[in-house]
C-alpha positions as CSV (number, residue, x, y, z in Angstrom):
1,X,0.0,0.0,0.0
2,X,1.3,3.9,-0.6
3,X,-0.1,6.6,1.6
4,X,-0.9,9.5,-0.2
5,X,-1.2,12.6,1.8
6,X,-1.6,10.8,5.5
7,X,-4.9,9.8,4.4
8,X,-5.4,8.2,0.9
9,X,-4.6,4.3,0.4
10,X,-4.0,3.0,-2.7
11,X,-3.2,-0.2,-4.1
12,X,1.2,-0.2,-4.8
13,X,2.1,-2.6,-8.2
14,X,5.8,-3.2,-8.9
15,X,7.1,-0.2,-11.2
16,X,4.8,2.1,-9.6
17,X,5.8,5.6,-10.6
18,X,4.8,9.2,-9.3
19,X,2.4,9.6,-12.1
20,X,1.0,6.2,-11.5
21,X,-0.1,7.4,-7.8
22,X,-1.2,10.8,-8.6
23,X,-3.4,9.4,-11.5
24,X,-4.8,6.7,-9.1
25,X,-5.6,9.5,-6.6
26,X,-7.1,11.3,-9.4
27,X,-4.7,14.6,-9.6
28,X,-5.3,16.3,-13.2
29,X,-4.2,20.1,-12.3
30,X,-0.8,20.5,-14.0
31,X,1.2,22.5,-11.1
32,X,1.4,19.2,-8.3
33,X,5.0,19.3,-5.7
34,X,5.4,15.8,-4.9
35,X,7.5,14.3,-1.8
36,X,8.4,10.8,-1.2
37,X,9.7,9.8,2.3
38,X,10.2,14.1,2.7
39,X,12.5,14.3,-0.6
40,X,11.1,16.5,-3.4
41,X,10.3,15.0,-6.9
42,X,10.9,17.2,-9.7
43,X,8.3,17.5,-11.9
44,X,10.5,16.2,-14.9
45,X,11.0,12.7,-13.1
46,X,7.6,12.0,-12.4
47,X,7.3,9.6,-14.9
48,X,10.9,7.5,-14.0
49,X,10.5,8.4,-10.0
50,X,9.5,4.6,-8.7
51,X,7.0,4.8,-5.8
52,X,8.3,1.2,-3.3
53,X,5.2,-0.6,-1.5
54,X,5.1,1.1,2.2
55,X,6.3,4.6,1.2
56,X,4.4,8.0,2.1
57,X,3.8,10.5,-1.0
58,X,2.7,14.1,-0.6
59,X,0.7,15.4,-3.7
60,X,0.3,19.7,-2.7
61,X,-1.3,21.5,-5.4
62,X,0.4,24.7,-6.3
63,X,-2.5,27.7,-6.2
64,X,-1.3,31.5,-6.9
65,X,-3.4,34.3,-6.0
66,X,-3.2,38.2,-5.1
């Protein structure tokens, strides 16, 4: 199982990627800051980032405002 967000279980497969969670937890906005075990993700590795069975993600979405 990953943890996504200290609340969200989802099922972990081998070759699990960052993209692979966020599109299980249903993410679609663009501007997401990931975090696995408290180390950053950039956005460029999402797709090569391998999420292991037991690890806890954190998905923020990035808002702007004024």
């Amino acid at each position: 199982m990953i943890r996504v967000n200290d609340r969200v279980e989802i099922s972990w497969h081998a070759g699990m990627t960052v993209e692979d969670v966020l599109r299980a937890c249903g993410f679609t906005y663009p501007l997401v800051v990931v975090s696995i075990n408290g180390h950053v993700v950039s956005r460029e590795a999402y797709e090569k980032s391998v999420v292991e069975d037991g690890d806890e993600v954190k998905a923020l979405h990035l808002v702007a405002g004024g």
